[in-house]
LOMAR-993983 format. One record per residue (C-alpha): residue number from 1; x, y negated, z. Coordinates in pm, 1 decimal. Last residue first. Example, Ala and Ser with C-alpha at 12.3 -4.5 7.8 and 13.67 -1.06 7.14 Angstrom:
BEGIN
kolvo;u;v;w
2;1367.0;106.0;714.0
1;1230.0;450.0;780.0
! end
This chain:
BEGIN
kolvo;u;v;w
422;-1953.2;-3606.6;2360.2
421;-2129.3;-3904.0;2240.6
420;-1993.1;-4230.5;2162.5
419;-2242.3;-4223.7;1857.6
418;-2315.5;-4103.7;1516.6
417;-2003.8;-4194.7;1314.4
416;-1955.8;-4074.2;1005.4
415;-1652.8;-4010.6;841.6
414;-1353.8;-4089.4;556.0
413;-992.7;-4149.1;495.8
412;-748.4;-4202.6;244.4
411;-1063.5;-4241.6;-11.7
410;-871.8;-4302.6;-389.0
409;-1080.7;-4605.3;-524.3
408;-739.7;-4601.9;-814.5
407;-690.2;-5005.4;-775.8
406;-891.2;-5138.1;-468.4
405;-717.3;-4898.8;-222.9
404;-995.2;-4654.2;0.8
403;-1076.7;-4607.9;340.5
402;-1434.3;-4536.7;398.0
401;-1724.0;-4551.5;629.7
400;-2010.2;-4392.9;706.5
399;-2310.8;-4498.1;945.7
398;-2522.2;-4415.8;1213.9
397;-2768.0;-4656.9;1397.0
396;-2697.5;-4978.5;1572.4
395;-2454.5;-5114.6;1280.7
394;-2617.0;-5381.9;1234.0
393;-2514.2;-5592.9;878.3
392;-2752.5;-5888.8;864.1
391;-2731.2;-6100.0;573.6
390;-2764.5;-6495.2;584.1
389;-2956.5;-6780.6;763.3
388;-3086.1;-6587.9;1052.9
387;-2759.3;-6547.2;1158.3
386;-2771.8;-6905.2;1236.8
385;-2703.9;-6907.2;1689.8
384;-2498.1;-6604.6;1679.4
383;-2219.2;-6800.1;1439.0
382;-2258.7;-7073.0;1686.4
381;-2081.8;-6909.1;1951.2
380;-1786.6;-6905.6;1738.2
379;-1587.3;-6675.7;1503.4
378;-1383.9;-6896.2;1265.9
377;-1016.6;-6805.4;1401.9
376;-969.6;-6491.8;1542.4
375;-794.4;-6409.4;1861.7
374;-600.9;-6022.9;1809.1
373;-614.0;-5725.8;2046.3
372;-655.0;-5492.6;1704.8
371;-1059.8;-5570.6;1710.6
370;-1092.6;-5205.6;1717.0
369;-1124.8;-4902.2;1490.5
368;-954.4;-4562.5;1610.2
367;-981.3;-4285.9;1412.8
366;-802.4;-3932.3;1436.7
365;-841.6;-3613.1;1267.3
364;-708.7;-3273.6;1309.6
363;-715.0;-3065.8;984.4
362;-679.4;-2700.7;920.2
361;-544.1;-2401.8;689.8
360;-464.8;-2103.5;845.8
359;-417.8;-1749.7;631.5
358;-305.9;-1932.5;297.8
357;-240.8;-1581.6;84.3
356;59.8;-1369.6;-20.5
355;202.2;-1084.3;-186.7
354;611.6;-1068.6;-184.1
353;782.0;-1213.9;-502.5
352;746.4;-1568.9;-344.2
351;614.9;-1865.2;-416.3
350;566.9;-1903.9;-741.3
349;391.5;-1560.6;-699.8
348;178.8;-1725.8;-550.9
347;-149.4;-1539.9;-663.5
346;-452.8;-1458.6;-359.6
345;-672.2;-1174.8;-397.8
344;-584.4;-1006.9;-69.1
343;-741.8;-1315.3;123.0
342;-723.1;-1712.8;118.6
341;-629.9;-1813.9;-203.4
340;-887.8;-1639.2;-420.5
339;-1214.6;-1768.7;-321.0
338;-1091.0;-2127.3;-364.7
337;-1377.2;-2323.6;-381.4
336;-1639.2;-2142.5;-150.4
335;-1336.8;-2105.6;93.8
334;-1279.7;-2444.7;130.3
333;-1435.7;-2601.6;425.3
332;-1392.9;-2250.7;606.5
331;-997.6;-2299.5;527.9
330;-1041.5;-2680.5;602.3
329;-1086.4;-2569.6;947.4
328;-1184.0;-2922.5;1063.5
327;-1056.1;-3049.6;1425.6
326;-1195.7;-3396.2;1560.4
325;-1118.5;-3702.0;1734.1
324;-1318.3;-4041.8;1689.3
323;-1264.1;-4388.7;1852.0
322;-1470.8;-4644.6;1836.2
321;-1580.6;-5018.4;1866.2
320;-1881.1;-5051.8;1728.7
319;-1993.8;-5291.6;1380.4
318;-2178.5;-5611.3;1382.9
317;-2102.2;-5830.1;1111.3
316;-2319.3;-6135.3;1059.6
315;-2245.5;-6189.7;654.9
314;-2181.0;-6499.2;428.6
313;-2215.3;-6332.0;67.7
312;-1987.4;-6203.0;-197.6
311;-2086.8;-6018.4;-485.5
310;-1952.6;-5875.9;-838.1
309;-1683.7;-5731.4;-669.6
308;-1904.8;-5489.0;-374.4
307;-2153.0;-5400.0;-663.2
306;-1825.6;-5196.0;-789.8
305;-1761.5;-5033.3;-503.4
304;-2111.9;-4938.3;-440.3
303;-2129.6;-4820.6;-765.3
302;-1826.0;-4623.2;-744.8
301;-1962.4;-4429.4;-404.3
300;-2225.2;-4341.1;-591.0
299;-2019.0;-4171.8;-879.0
298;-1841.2;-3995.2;-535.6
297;-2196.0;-3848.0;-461.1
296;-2484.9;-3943.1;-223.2
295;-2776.8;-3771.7;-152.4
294;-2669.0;-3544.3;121.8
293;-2479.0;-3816.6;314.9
292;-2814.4;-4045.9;353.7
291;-3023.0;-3679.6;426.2
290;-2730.1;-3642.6;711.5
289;-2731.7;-4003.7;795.7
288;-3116.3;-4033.3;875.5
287;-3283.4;-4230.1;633.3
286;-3440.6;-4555.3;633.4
285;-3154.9;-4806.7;580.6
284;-2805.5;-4659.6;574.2
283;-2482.4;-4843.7;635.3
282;-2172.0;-4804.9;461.4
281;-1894.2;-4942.5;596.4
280;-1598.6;-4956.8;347.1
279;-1286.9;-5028.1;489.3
278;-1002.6;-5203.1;238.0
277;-631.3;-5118.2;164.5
276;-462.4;-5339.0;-109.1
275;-230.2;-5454.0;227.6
274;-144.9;-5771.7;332.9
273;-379.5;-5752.9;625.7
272;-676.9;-5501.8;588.8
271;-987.1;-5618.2;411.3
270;-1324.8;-5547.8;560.8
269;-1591.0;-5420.8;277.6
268;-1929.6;-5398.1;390.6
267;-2230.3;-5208.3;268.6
266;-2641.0;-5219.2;278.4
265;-2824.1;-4885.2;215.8
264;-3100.3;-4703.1;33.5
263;-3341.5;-5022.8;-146.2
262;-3015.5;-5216.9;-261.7
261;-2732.1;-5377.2;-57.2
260;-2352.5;-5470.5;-125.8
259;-2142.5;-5788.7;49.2
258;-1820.1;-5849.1;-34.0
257;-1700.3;-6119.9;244.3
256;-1761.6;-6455.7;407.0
255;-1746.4;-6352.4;772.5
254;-1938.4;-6449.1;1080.7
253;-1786.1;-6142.0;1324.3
252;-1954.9;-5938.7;1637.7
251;-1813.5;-5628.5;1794.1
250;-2038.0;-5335.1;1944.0
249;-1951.5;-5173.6;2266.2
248;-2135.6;-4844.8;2232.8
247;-2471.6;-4810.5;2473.0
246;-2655.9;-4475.3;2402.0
245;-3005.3;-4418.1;2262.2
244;-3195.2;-4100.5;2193.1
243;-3398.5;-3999.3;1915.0
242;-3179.3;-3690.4;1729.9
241;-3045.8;-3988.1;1487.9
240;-2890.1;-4197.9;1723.3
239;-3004.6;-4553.5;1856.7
238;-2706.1;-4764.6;1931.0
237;-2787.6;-5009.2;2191.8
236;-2541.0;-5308.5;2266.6
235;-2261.1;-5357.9;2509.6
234;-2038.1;-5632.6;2377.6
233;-1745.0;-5804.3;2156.0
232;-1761.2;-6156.0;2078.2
231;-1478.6;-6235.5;2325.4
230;-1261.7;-5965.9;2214.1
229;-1257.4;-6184.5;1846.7
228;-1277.7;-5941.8;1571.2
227;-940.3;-5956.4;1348.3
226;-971.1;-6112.1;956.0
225;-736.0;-5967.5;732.7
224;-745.7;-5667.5;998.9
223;-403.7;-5489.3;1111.3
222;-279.8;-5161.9;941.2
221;-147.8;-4839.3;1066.3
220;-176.7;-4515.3;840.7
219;0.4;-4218.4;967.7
218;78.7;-3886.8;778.1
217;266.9;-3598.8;883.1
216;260.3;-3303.3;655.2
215;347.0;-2971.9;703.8
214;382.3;-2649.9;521.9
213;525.2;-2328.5;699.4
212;620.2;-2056.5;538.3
211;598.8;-1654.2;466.0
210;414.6;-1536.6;750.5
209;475.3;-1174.4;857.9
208;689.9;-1209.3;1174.4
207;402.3;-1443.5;1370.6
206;424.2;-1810.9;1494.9
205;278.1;-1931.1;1813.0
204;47.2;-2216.8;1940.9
203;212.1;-2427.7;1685.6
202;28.0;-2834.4;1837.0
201;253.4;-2791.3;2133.8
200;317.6;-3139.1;2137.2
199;137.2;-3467.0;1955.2
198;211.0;-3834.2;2093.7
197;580.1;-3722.5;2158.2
196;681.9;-4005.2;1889.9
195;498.9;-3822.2;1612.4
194;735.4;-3707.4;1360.9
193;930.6;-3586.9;1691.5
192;706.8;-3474.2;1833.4
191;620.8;-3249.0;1541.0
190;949.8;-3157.9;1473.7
189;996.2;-3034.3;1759.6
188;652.1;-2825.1;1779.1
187;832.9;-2645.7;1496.8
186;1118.2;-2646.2;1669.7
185;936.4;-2430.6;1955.9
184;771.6;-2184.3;1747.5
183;1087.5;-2103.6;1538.7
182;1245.2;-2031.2;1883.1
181;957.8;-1841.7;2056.9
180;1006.9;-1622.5;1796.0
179;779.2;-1428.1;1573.9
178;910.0;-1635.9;1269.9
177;1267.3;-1624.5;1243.8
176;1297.3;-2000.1;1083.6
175;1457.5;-2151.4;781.7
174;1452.5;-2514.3;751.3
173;1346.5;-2792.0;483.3
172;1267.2;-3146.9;485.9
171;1037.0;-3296.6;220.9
170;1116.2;-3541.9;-29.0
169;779.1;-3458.4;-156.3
168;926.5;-3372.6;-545.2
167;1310.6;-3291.7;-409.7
166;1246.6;-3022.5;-138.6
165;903.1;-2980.8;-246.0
164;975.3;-2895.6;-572.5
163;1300.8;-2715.1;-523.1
162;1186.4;-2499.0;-252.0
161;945.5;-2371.1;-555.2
160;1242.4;-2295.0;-792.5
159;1379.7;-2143.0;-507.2
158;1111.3;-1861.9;-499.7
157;1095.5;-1776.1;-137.5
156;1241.7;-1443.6;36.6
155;1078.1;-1263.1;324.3
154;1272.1;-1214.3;640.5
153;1426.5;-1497.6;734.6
152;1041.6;-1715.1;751.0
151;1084.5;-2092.4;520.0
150;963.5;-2427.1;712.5
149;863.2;-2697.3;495.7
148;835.1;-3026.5;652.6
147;721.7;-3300.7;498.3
146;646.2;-3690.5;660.0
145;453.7;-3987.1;489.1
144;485.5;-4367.9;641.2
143;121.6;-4577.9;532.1
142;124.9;-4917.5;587.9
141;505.8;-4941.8;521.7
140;417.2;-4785.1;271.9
139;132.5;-4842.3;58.1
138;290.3;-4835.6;-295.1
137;504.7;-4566.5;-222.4
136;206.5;-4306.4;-138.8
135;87.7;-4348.9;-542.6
134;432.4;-4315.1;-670.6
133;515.0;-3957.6;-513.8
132;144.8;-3882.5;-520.0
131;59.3;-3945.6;-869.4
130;355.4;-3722.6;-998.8
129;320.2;-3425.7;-820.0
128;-68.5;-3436.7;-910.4
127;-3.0;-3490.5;-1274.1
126;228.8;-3181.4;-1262.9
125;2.4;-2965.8;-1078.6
124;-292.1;-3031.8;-1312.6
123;-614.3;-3182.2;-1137.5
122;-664.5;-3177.1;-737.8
121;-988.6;-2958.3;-679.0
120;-1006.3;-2785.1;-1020.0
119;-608.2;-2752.8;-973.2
118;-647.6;-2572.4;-684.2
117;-843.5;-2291.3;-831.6
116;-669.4;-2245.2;-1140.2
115;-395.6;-2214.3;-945.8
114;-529.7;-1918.9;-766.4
113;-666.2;-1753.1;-1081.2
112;-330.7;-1762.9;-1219.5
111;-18.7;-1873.5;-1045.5
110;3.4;-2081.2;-714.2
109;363.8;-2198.8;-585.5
108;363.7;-2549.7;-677.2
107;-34.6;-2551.2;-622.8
106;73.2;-2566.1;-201.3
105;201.4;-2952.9;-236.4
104;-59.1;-3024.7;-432.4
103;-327.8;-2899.6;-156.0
102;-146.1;-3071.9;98.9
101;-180.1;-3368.0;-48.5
100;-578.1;-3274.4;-181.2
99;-584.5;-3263.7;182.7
98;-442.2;-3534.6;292.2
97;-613.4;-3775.8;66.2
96;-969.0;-3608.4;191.7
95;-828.7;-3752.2;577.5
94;-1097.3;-3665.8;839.2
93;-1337.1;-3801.4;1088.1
92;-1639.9;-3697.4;1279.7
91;-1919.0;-3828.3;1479.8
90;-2187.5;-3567.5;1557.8
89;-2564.1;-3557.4;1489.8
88;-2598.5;-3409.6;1139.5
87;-2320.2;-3131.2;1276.3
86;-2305.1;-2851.8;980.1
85;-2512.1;-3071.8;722.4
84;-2303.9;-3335.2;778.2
83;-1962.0;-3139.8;790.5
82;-2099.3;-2991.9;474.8
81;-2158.6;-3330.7;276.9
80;-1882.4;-3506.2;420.1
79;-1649.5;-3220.4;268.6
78;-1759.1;-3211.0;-79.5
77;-1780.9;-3588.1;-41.5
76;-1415.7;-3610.6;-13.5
75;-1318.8;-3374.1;-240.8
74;-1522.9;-3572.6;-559.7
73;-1275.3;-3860.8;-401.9
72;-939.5;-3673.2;-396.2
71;-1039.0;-3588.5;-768.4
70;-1084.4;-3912.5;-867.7
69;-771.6;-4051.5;-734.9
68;-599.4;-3738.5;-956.3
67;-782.5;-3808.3;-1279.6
66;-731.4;-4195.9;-1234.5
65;-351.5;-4096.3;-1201.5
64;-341.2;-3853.2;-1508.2
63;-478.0;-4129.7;-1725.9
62;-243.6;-4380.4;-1580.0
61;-251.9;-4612.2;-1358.3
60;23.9;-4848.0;-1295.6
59;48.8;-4971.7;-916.7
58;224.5;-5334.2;-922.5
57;549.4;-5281.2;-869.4
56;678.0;-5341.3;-494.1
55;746.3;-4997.0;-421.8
54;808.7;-4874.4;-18.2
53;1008.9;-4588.1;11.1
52;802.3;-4332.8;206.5
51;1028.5;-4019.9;337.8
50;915.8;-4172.0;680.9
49;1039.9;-4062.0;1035.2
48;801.3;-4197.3;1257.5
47;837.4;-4355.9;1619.1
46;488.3;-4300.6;1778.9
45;435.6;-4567.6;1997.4
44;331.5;-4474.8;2386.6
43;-24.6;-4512.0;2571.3
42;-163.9;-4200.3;2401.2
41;127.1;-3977.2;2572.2
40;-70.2;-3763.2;2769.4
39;-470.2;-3799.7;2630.8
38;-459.2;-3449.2;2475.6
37;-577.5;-3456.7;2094.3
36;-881.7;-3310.8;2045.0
35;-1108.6;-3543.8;2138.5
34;-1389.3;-3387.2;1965.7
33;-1373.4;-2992.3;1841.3
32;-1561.6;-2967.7;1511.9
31;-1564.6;-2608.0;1388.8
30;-1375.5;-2276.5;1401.9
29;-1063.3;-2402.1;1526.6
28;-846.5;-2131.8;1711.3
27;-851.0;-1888.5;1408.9
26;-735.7;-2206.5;1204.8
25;-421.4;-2263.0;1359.4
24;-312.4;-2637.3;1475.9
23;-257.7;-2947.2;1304.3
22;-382.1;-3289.3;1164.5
21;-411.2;-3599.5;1350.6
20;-545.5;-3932.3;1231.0
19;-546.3;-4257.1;1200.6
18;-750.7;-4522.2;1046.8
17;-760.1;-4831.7;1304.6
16;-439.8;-4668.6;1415.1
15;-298.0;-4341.6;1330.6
14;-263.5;-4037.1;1301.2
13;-216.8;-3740.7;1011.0
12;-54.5;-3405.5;1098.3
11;-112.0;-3096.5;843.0
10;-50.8;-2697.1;922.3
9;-23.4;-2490.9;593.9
8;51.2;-2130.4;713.7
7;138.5;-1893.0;377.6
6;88.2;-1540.9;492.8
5;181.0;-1204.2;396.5
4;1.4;-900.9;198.0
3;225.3;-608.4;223.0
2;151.5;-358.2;-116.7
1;0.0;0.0;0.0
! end
């Protein structure tokens, strides 16, 4: 009988005001867990190691690009939609970028019917390779990028696909005796160290027969064009979709800003600080988020954007104060889409001679959105006294929102949030 290995794709994203942590082994994460990440350490900066160079050209899109961004975004909603429909009542975050990162990262070792697979989800390796080693330039220092590959002593890996990663993701390699405390425990090294300490023991343990270890570290940090004032910011009700009612603390800004509404929803875009990054809040009118979610698509999503341009109106902003933890096991998320990959079936043999399949596969998220400590200018007590005079944005009952560049629409990041509610 042939040996069937394992391929272990662990990913790290976090961050602040969209950030995010990825990790830990799918049999352990089976669905949503909030506040995931351990509260020691929170207080402390997270010193990353970036393999981002920033570019200052302009970002040139090509046909292959707009195929890729498009791609990430068609993603995206297949995972809002069943997250929704799996927890209609539950705030949750994660990075579709990452992902389809990941997910490029992996298709330089797929063959066949497994590659055929990935690439439906991400478009043709070779595009993909190239769109994200430009594409992630552009936004650093906003966004710094981390790679790890981590090769097992006893099976043997294609160097040709070492190679690609190695030079394609920048990414740094090591060879580990899997089944070891020791390759468990630099793992988790690296990890602290990508992180600043802020994430340890993610690698519960390792086992002989996996092949390699794929991880990326990802963290977005980015200050508001315009910051909340703290002053403005206070208790308010937030009436959830299951008919109950919580208190979130709910910030309050007069802005002059892309404005979007028709008969289903209304929709902000804030503008992050020197940066081509914008937050799209997207607020529904009469329907509970879950049927909102359910009916919309990425072409949606596009028309929003694009009613966002051709309108700007004076708006009274009032959007919570959260934070959001979760764990998806992207393997469950994807297993409809890539029946091959992830059992006996499974083709990288551009990976390694030895049989193999993607046995863990998972995401932890993390969002924090705040007024980023910082006074702003133009928000006075007299803003509250006219808002009858101009559109109301309320966010007092669940909403989605979106991280996306103006120039490819690619979604970095993307949730719902339902609540402070456990």
């Amino acid at each position: 009988m042939a040996r069937r290995y394992h391929i272990l794709v662990i990913l790290l994203l976090v961050g602040f005001l969209s950030g995010n942590s990825l990790g830990a082994c799918a049999s352990e994460v089976r669905k949503v867990r909030h506040h995931r990440v351990a509260k020691k350490g929170r207080s402390g900066k997270a010193t990353v190691t970036s393999q981002v160079v920033k570019s200052d050209k302009p970002l040139d899109v090509t046909t292959g690009d707009g195929l890729c961004a498009s791609k990430v975004n068609d993603l995206a909603f297949t995972i809002l939609k069943k997250q929704s429909e799996t927890e209609p009542y539950k705030s949750f975050t994660f990075s579709p970028l990452s992902v389809s990162y990941a997910l490029a990262m992996t298709s330089n070792g797929a063959s066949g019917a497994t590659l055929k697979e990935i690439e439906a989800l991400i478009g043709q390796t070779a595009a993909a390779n190239s769109f994200y080693s430009h594409y992630m330039a552009r936004f650093a220092p906003s966004v710094a990028m981390s790679n790890y590959l981590a090769l097992g002593k006893r099976f043997p890996v294609n160097p040709a696909f070492v190679k690609a990663i190695e030079g394609g993701y920048n990414a740094q390699v090591a060879n580990l005796d899997f089944g070891t405390a020791e390759a468990t425990r630099q793992l988790n090294d690296w990890i602290k160290q990508q992180s600043g300490g802020e994430f340890q023991d993610i690698v519960k343990q390792t086992h002989v027969n996996e092949v390699a270890y794929l991880i990326n570290y990802m963290k977005f940090k980015a200050l508001w064009q315009a910051p909340f004032d703290k002053n403005n910011t206070w208790d308010r009700d937030f009436t959830c979709d299951d008919g109950t009612t919580t208190q979130v603390p709910t910030m309050f800004q007069y802005f002059r800003e892309e404005y979007y509404e028709d008969s289903k929803c209304q929709a902000v875009a804030k503008k992050y600080d020197n940066s081509e990054l914008r937050m799209l809040i997207v607020l529904p009118k009469d329907m509970k988020i879950n049927k909102f979610v359910a009916s919309m698509s990425a072409k949606d999503f596009d028309n929003i954007i694009a009613g966002l341009k051709t309108t700007r109106a004076d708006v009274d902003l009032s959007l919570p104060r959260f934070e959001t933890d979760c764990s998806l096991d992207m393997r469950e998320m994807l297993r409809d889409l890539m029946p091959t990959a992830f059992d006996e079936r499974a083709n990288f043999s551009k990976l390694s001679n030895e049989k193999a399949y993607i046995n863990r596969f998972t995401q932890d998220t993390r969002i924090t959105v705040n007024e980023h400590g910082t006074e702003a200018s133009g928000v006075t007590v007299q803003s509250f006294l006219v808002k009858a005079m101009h559109p109301q944005f309320t966010a007092n009952h669940p909403f989605l929102y979106f991280i996306y560049d103006t120039t490819t629409h690619a979604i970095l990041q993307a949730g719902q949030f339902c609540g402070n509610k456990p």
